[in-house]
C-alpha positions in Angstrom: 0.0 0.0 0.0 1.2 3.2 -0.7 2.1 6.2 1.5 0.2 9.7 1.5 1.1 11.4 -1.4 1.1 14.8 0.8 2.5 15.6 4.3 0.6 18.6 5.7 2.1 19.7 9.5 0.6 22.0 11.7 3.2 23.4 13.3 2.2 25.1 16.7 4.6 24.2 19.6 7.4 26.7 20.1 9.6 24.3 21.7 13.0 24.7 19.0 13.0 20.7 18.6 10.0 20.4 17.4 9.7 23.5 15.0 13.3 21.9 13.5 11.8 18.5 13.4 8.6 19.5 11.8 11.3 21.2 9.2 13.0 17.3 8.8 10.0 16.1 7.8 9.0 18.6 5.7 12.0 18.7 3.5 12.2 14.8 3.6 8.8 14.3 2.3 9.6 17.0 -0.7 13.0 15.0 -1.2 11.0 11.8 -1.9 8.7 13.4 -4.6 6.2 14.5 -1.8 4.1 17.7 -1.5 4.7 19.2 1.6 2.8 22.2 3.4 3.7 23.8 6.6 1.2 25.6 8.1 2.9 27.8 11.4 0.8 29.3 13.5 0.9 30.5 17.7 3.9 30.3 19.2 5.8 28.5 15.9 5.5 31.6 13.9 8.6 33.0 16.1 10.3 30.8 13.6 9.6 32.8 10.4 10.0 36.2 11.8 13.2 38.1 10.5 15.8 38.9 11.8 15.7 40.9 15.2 18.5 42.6 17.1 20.8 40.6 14.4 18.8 37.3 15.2 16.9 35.3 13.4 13.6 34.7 15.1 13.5 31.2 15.8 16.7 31.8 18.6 13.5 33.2 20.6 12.0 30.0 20.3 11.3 28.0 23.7 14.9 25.9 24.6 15.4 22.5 24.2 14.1 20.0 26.6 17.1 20.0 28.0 17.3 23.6 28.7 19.6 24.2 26.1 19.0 27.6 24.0 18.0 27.3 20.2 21.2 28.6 19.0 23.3 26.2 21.3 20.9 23.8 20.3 21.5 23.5 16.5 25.2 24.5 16.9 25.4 20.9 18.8 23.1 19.2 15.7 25.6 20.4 13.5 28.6 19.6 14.9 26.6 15.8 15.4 26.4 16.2 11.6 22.3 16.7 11.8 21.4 19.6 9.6 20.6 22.3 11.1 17.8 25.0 11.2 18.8 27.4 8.3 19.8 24.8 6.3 17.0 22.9 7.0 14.6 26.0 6.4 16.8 26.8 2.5 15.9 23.2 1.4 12.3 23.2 2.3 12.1 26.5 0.2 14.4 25.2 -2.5 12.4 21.8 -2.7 9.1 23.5 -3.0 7.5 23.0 0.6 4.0 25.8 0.5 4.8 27.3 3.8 1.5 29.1 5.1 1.3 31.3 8.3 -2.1 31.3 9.9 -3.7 34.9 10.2 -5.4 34.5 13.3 -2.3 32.8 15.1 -0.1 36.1 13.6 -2.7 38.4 15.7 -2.9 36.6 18.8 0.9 36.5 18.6 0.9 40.2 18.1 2.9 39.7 15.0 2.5 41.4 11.9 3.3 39.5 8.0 5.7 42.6 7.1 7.9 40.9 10.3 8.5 37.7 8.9 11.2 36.8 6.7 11.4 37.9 3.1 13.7 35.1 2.0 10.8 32.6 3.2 7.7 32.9 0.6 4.7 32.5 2.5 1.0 32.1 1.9 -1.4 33.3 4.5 -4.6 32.0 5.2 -6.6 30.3 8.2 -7.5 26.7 8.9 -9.6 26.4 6.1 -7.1 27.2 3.7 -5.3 24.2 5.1 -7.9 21.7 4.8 -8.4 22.9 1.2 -4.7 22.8 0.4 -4.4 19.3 2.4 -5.0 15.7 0.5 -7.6 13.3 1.0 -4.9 10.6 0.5 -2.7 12.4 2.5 -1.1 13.1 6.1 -2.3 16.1 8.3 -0.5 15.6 11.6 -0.5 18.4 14.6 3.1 19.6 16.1 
């Protein structure tokens, strides 16, 4: 039986792991010939926002379960040889993942669209531009 033949991720948590691990899955399932969306919304969109105080937005993501910060973090996935989150973030845009960015989670996080990285094309829209964009034969799992 065949897999989905799309991978759709809400990506909510704000928690650095699983923002970069929603990012793995992403560009893994547009490396094997699969559409991809990531749809960011609450405390996730921290991710996308540009940079701040010469910081990209996702170091202000929650740490590590271990405590660690989000820039220590990935420093120690690359030096382990895992790819880390700008690289990670270039290849989903290079292999075509849609990245959307929910409107209502960009008010309640007080954040406005001009704030979020221009080298990142997005698509706004709400929930039920997700569910249109998502598959019937495909995955929609929650992060």
């Amino acid at each position: 039986m065949p897999g989905p033949d799309k991978l759709s991720l809400v990506v909510f948590s704000g928690g650095f792991e699983r923002v970069h691990y929603a990012l793995v899955m992403a560009s893994a399932a547009a490396a094997s010939n699969r559409k991809a969306t990531l749809f960011f919304t609450g405390p996730a969109l921290r991710a996308l926002v540009a940079e701040d105080d010469g910081a990209p937005g996702w170091h202000r993501l929650a740490p590590a379960e271990d405590g660690t910060s989000p820039a220590l973090k990935d420093a120690a996935f690359r030096e382990l040889g895992v790819a880390g989150f700008e690289e990670l973030l270039e290849a989903c845009v290079a292999l075509g993942v849609t990245v959307m960015v929910c409107e209502m989670g960009l008010r309640a996080q007080g954040l406005e669209a001009a704030r979020l990285r221009p080298d990142v094309p997005v698509q706004s829209g709400g929930v039920v531009t997700l569910l249109n964009d998502a598959s019937d034969r495909g995955g929609l799992t929650f992060i």
